[in-house]
N, C-alpha and C positions, 0 to 999 in steps of 0.2 A: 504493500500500500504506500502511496508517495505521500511524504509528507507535507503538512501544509504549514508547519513551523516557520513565522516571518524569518526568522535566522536564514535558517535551512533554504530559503525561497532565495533571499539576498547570496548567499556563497555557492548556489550550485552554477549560476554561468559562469564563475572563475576557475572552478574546477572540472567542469570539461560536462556535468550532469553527473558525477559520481557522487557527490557529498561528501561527507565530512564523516569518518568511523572514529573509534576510539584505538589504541593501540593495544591500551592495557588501563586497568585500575592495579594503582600502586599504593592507595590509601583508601581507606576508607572510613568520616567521621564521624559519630556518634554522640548524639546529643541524647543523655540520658534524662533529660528533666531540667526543671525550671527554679527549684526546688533553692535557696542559697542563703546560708548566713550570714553575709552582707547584702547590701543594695547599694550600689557602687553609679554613682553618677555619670559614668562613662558605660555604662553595659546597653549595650545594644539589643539584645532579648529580656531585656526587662523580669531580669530575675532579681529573687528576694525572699525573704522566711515568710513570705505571704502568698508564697507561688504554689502550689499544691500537686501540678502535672509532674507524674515519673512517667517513666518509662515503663514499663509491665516485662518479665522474665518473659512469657509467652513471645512479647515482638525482641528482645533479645536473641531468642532463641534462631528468628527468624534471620537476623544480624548472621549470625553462627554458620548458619546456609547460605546465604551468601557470600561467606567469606570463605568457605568451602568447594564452593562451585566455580567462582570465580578467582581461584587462589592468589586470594587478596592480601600481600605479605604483612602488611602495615595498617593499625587499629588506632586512631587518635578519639581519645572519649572526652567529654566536654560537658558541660553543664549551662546552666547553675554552677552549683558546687554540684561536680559529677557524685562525689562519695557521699552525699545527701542519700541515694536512689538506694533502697534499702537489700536491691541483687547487688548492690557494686562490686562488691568484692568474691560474690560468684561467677562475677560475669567478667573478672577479670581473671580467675583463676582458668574459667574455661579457654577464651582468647590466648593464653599463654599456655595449656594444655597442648594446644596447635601447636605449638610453636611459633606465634605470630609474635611479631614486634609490636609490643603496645605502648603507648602513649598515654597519659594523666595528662590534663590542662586543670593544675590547681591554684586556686587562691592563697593556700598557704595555711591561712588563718585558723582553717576548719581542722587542721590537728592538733590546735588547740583544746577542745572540745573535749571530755573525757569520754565522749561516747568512739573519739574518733584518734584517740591517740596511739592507738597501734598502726596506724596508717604508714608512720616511716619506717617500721621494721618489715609491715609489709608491701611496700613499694621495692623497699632492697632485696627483698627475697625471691620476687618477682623480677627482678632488674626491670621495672619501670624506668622509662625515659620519661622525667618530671618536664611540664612547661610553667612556670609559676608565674603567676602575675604578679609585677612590682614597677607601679605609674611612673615610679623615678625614686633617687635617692635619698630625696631630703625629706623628712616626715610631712614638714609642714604642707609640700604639693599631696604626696599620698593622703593624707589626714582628708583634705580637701576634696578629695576627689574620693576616697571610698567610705571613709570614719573616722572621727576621730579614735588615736590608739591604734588603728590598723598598720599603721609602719611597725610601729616596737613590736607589734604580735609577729608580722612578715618579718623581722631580722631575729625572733626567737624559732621560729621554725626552722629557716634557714640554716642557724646553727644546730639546732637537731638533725637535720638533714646532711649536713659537712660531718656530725657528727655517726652516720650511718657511711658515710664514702661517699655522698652526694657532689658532683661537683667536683673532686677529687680524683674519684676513679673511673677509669677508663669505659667500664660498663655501667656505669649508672651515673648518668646524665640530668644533671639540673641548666635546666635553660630559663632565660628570665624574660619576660617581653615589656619593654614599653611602649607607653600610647599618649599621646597627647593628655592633656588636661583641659583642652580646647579646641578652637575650631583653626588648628595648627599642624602642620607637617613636621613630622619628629626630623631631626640632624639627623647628619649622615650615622648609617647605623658602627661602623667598625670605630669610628671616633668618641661617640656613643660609651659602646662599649667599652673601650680604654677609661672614660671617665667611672663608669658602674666599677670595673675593677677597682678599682686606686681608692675611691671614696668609699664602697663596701670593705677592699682588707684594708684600709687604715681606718676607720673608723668603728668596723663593728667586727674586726677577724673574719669575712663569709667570702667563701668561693664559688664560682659558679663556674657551668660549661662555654656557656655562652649567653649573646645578648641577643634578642630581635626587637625592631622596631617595627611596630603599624600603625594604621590611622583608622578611625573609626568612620564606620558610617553613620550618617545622622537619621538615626533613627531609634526606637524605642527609649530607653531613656537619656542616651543620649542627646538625642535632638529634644525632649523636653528641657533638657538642664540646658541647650542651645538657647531656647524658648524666653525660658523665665531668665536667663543672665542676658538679654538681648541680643546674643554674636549669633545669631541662626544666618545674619547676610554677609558675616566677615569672610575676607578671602585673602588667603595670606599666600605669597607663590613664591617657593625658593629659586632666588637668584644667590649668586655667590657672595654679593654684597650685603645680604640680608640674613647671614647666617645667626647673627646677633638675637637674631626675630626665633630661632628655635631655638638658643643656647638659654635662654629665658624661661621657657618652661620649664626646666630643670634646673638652675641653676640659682636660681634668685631665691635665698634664704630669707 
């Protein structure tokens, strides 16, 4: 049956009338629920401890089969806070039963929580590749942007985590992302990063694997917090001369 997908309509005379296939799925992500112990001014799916949708084992399972049929090497799971989802930690044991490379995108904060404090022994055990969110280095943007307190809790984890070989060792992988605090394009990321190292081990001893940097889309609650701060029409565009304009978000104590 031909399709009628505007895309597909637009790239077929470039390509001779063949379309567009896929080659392979090399990831696959997993949004297990909405479910989250913070409510972070920059989130985009408008999670929060007021969120109530999980995910169900039943459509996990269904997850499972497809990553089966499709031998899909690579499982990135994501939330909310993903380990909210009360299968999380069966549904990570099975994922890694495969032998698939899995993926955590966590906040951090949530192994705090005494319901959730085995989470770094069992991430290590697991050899979990962590992605951890941390908006930037200096409390007062993070406080700003997730809660206050949320930084100190992010640099006590962290050290729990260095303290399991996070970040450290070769097979388990702590990576950190930051994101704007506005309606801003992060700095170059490798530069970035040079400054996350230097200001994390001189300041609070914490290592990490790496940095990544992204920008948000505006939308959920994002684009509310654009809304009510009035910058929903600002438009900032990196030129070289203007690097000042991102070194700012992070940098200004």
């Amino acid at each position: 049956m031909e399709s009628t997908n505007s895309f597909d309509i637009r790239v077929r005379p470039s390509d001779g009338g063949r379309g567009l296939t896929a080659r392979g799925i090399e990831t696959i992500q997993v949004n297990v629920g909405l479910t989250c112990n913070l409510e972070c001014a920059h989130c985009h799916v408008a999670s929060s401890p007021r969120r109530k949708e999980q995910m169900e084992w039943e459509t996990m399972e269904h997850v499972l089969r497809v990553v089966r049929e499709f031998r899909i090497p690579n499982v990135d799971i994501t939330g909310g806070a993903p380990e909210m989802n009360p299968h999380f930690r069966r549904f990570v044991r099975a994922l890694r039963a495969e032998d698939l490379n899995v993926t955590v995108r966590t906040n951090l904060t949530i192994m705090l929580d005494p319901a959730y404090a085995d989470l770094p022994t069992f991430y290590r055990d697991n050899q979990i590749h962590l992605i951890a969110s941390l908006p930037c280095y200096l409390e007062k943007n993070v406080d700003r942007q997730r809660a206050a307190g949320v930084f100190r809790e992010s640099v006590e984890v962290l050290r729990i985590l260095n303290s399991q070989g996070y970040g450290k060792e070769d097979d388990l992988t702590l990576d950190l992302i930051y994101n704007p605090v506005g309606p801003y394009l992060p700095m170059p990321q490798a530069r970035l990063e040079k400054e996350y190292r230097k200001e994390l081990a001189t300041r609070f001893g914490v290592s990490f694997s790496r940095l990544y940097t992204i920008t948000n889309m505006p939308i959920g609650q994002f684009r509310g917090d654009l809304i009510r701060t009035r910058q929903s029409k600002v438009l900032v565009a990196y030129r070289g001369s203007e690097t000042s304009i991102f070194l700012d978000q992070c940098h200004v104590d």
